[in-house]
N, C-alpha and C positions, 0 to 999 in steps of 0.2 A: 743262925744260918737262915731260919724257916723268914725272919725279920728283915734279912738284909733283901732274899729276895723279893718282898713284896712290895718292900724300897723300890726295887730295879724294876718291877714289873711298874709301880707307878711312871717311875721315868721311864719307862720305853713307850707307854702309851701318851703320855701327856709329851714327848718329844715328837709324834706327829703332828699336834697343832702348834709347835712352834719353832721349831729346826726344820720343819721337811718344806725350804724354800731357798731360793738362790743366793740369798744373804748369808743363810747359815748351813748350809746342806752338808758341809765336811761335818760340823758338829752333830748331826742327825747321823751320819754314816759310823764318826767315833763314837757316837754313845750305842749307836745300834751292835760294833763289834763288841765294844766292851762287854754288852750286858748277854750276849749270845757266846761269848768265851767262859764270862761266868756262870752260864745255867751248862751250857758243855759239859764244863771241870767239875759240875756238880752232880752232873746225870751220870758222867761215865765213869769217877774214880770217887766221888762222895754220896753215891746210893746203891745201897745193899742188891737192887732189882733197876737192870735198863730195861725199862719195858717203855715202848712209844703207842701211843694211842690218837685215836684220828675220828674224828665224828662226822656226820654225812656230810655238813658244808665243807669242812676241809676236801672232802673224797670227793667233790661234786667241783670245787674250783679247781684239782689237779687234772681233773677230766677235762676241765673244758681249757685248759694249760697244754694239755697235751695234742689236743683239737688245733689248738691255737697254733704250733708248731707243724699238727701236718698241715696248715694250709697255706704255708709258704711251700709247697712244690706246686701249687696251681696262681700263687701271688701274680701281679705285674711287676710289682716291686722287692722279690724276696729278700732284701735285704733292708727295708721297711719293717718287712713283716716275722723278719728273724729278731730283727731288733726289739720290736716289741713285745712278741713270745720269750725274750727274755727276761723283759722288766715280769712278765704275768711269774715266768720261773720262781725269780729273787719273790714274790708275792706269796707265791703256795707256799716258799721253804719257809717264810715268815709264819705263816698262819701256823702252819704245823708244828714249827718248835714253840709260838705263843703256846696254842692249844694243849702241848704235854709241860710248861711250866707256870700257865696262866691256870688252870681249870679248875683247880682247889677251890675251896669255899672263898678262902682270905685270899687266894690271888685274885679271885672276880673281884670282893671287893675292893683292894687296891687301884684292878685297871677301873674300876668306875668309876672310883676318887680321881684318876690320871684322866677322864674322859672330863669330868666336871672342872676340871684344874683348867683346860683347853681353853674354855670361856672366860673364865678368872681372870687368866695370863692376858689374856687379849684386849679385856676390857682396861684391866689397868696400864697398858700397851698404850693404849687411846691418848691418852694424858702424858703432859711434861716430864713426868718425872726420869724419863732411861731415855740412853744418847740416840736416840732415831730422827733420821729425818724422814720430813713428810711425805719425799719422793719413794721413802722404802716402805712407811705405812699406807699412803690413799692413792688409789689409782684415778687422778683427776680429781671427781668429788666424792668418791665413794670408798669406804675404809674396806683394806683389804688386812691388816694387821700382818701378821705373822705365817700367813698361809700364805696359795700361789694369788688366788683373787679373790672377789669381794663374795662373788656366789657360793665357794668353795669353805669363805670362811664362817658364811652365814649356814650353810648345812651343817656344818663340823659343829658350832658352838650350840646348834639345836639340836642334835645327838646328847649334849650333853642334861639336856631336860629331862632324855628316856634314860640316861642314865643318873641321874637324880630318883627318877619313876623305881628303877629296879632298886636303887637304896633304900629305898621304905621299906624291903621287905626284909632287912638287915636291924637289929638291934643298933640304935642312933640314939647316942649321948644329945642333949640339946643344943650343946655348941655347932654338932655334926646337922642337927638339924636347923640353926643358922645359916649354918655353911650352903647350905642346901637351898634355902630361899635367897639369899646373896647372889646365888648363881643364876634363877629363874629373872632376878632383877637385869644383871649383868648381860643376859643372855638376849634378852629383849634390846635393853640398852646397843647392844651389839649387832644386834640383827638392823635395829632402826637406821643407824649408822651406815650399815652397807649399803644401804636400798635395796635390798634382793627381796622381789618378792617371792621367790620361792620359802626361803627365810620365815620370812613375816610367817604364811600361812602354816609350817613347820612350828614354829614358835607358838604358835596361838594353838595349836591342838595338840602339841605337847602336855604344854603346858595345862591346858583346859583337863585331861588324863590325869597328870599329878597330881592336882588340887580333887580329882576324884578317889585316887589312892591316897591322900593323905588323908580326907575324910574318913573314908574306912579305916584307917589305918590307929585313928584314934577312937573312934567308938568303941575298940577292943581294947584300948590303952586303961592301965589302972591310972596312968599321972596325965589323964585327959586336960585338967584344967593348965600343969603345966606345958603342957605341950602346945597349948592352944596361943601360949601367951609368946611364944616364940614369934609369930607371926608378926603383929603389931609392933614388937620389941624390933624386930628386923627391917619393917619397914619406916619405924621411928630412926633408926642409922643411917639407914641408906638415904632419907630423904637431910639429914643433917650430913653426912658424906658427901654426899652427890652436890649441894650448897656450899660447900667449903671446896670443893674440886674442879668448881664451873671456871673457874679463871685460869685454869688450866688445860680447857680444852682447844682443840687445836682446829676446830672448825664454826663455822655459823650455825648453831642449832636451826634455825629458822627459815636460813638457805635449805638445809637437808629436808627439811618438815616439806617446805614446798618442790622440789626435787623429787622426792618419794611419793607425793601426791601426782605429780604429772605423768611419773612412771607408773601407777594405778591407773588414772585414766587413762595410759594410751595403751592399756591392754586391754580394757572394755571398750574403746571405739577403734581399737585396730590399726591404730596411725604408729605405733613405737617400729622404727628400723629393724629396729633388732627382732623382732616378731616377724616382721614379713621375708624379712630372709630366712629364719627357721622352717618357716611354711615351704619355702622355694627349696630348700637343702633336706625336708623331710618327702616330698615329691621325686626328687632326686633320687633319695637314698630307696624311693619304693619303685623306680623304674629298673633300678641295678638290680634289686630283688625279684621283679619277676622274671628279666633275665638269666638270675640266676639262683632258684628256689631253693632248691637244697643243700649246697656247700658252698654257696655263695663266691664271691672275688678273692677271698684272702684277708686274714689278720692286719688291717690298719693299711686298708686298700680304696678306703670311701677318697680321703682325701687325696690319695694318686688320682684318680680317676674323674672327681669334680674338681678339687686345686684347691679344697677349704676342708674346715672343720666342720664334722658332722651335725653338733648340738644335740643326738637323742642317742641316747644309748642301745633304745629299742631298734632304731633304725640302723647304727653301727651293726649292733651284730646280726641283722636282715639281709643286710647287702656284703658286708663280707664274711660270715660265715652261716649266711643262710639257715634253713631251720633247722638245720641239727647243730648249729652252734647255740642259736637263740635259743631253742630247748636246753643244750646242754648249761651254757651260765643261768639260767634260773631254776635248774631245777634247782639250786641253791636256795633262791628263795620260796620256794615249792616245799622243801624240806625243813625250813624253819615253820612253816605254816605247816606241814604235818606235825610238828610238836607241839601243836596246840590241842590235839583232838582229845586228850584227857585235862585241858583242861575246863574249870567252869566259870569263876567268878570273872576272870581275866581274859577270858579267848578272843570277846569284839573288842579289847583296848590293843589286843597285841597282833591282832589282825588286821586292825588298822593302821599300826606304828608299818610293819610290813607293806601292807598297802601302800602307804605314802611313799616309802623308797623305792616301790617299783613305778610310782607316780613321777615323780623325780624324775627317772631315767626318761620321761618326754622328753626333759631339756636338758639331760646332763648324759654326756660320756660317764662310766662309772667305771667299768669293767676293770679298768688299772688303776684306781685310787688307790693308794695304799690303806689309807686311814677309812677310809668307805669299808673295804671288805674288811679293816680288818674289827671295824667295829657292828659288822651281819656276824662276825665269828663272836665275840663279845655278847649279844643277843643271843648264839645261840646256847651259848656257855650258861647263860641267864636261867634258859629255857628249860635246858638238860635238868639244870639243879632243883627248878623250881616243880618239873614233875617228876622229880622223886624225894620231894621234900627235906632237903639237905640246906635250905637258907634258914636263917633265925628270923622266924614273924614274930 
């Protein structure tokens, strides 16, 4: 039983980067009742004790869920802002039922194996081999794979680097530790593809972390010299993989190369569209806010009121749920960064990883991702275990 579920908890997590899009979204919703029927049938009639259990991020995103719903009585649009107070609903009862069937030792590592699988899927997505066409993979020039778009799917597959990061502190067979640098390849590969520079910089300081923890990680190893050899073994494949699967790829390496450079440059000298409208819609979003400082316009009230998407999460919940919303969704991530205060060797790498994702929210709505919060609850599951010493180093 203990087996099958760590099976479903793989598939549950690894079915957000690649059902949860318009192509396949009945499949995301079937695989989601399925595996929610069967931890159900297994809490309420195949365990000795229902007990449900709930950690501060859970308790801290039903708060701000609950926030969310009363702010449609002062909305313009309440039926906007009902609608999306309930996507936030269907999001808390996710977390909560993960959080009491995920939170075991072996179901973290399962969802982390399911978080690393996200990149894998994608990357081999890229290539000829499965019946997609281009118009369902790349949005113009930019590979959006299996997710809704290109930015989205370059954050999701650089989550899976931190979750590579918290595998090291797992007893890792060497194949598992293959597995592991396949995906650091893939995931770069995957990022360069999108163009997102959110992306890129995610990926580069992930990744720059892991190769710190893998260090460590073997100094203490009695089969140091084995371990060491995994590396060069894996990138002796991927560079004879990667040559035998070029004539299968579905775009201009070279076009992209130049493409991704000009989208570099025109965020150091300021000329990209897309930036200057950011600036224009984050001015926006802070004139709604001093209008209205404390409980802001209402749940998913920016766009009634400019006629667009906000682009900053920060400033979404400024303008319409003002500072006792913005307070209330981070204390979320307030509360993961209190989990660090016992710890030592680790506390500036996971400080950081933290860091970046409220970095993020500059340019990214987050607050309804599904796969976003549910992989802050995943981190904190990480966190729980890792101070109180309950992972295999």
């Amino acid at each position: 039983m203990n087996t099958i579920s760590n099976i479903l908890i793989f598939i549950y997590v690894l079915s957000f980067g690649i059902f949860d899009n318009s192509t396949f979204i009945n499949f995301f919703y079937v695989c989601n009742i399925f595996i929610f029927a069967f931890f159900t049938l297994k809490i309420f009639f195949l365990s000795e004790k229902t007990i449900f259990k709930v950690n501060k991020v859970v308790i801290s995103y039903v708060i701000f869920t609950c926030y969310a719903f009363l702010s449609t009585l002062w909305s313009i649009n309440p039926e906007m802002a009902f609608e999306r107070s309930v996507t936030l609903l269907l999001i808390s009862f996710n977390i909560f039922y993960f959080y009491n069937f995920a939170s075991s030792k072996d179901g973290l590592k399962y969802a982390l194996w399911g978080v690393v699988a996200i990149s894998l899927v994608n990357s081999l997505v890229s290539f000829n081999f499965f019946p997609f066409s281009y118009d369902n993979l790349w949005n113009n020039y930019r590979y959006q794979g299996l997710s809704i778009n290109s930015n989205l799917l370059a954050i999701y597959v650089s989550t899976s680097i931190v979750a590579s990061y918290m595998l090291l502190s797992f007893k890792l067979a060497p194949y598992q530790l293959f597995a592991l640098f396949l995906n650091l390849f893939s995931t770069h590969y995957v990022v360069f593809i999108t163009l997102s520079r959110k992306g890129l910089f995610l990926a580069f300081l992930f990744s720059l972390f892991f190769f710190i923890k893998y260090y460590s990680t073997i100094k203490k190893s009695n089969q140091k010299i084995n371990t060491l050899m995994v590396l060069p073994i894996t990138l002796l494949i991927l560079l004879f993989a990667f040559s035998t699967l070029a004539t299968q790829i579905q775009f201009d390496f070279f076009s992209i190369q130049e493409r991704l450079r000009d989208r570099m440059l025109s965020l150091i000298y300021l000329d990209d569209g897309s930036a200057i409208y950011r600036l224009y819609y984050f001015r926006q979003g802070l004139d709604i806010f001093f209008e209205n400082p404390l409980f802001g316009i209402g749940i998913n009230q920016y766009q009634v009121v400019i006629g667009d998407y906000s682009h900053s999460n920060l400033i979404e919940m400024l303008s319409c749920l003002g500072l006792v919303g913005f307070v209330s969704y981070y204390s979320l991530h307030v509360n993961l960064i209190m989990e660090l205060k016992n710890f030592k060797s680790e506390k500036f790498i996971f400080f950081s990883i933290i860091l970046s994702f409220i970095a993020l929210d500059i340019g990214l709505v987050s607050y309804y991702l599904k796969y976003y919060i549910l992989f802050l609850l995943i981190l904190s599951i990480y966190l729980e275990k890792k101070e109180n010493n309950e992972l295999e180093v």
